[in-house]
N, C-alpha and C positions, 0 to 999 in steps of 0.2 A: 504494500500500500504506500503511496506517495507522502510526504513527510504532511501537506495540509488534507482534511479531505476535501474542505471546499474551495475554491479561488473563486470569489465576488469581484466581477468586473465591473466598476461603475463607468459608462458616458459618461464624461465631462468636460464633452466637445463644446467649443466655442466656434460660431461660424463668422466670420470675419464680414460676411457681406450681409448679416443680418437675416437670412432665411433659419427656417426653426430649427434649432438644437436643443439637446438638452440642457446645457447651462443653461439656459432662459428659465430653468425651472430650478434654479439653484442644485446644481448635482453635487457641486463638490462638498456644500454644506451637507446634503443626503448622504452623501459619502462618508464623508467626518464623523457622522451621527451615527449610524451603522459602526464603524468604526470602534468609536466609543463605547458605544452600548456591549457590540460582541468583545472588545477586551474587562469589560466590567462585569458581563456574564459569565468570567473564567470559566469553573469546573459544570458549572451549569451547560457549557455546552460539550456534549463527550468524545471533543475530537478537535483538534488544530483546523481556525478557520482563517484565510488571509484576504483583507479587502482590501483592492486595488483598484486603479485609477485604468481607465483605458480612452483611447481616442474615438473617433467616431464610432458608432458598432451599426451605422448605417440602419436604421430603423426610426429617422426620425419622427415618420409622421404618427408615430404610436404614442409619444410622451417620453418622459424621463425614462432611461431604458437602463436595465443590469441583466445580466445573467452570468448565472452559478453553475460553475463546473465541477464534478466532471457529467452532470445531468444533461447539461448543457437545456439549463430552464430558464427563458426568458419573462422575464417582467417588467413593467411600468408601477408608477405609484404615484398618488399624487402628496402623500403627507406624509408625516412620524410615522400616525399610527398604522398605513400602508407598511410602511421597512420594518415597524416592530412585528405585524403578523408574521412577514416574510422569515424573520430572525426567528421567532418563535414555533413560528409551522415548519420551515423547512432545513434551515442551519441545525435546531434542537431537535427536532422530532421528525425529521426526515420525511415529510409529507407537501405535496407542493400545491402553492396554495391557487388556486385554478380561478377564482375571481382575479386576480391579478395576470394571471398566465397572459401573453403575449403569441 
């Protein structure tokens, strides 16, 4: 097994000519936030998670976009309390969360 099990890719593309990306939807704060939360949930989660930053992931017209490998599960969210289900459904208890799916 690989040293994380998951790798969280956040968009955090910025489009320079103003057409829709995700930053417009503050990703890297989402990012951050995830971030925070999954190191402050240590043991609570049962297995090494890493969030990362990624460039375009070309999906913009769906909203703020990540996806979790190696499920390779895509999702949008629009708040907290969207990234806390995600963390809590799918990082913790290995279940994904399909109101969100992409």
């Amino acid at each position: 097994m690989s040293y994380y099990r998951h790798h969280v890719f956040f968009c955090t593309n910025l489009r320079d000519d103003g057409s829709p990306c995700c930053q417009q939807y503050d990703a890297q704060e989402a990012r951050d936030y995830v971030k925070q939360r999954v190191k402050a949930l240590g043991p609570a989660i049962p297995h090494k998670v890493r969030i990362n930053n990624a460039g375009c992931l070309d999906r913009c017209a769906e909203g703020p976009t990540i996806v979790i490998y190696p499920e390779a599960v895509w999702y949008t969210y629009v708040d907290h309390a969207d990234l806390d289900e995600i963390i809590d459904e799918h990082l913790v208890n290995g279940r994904v969360v399909e109101r969100l799916r992409i």
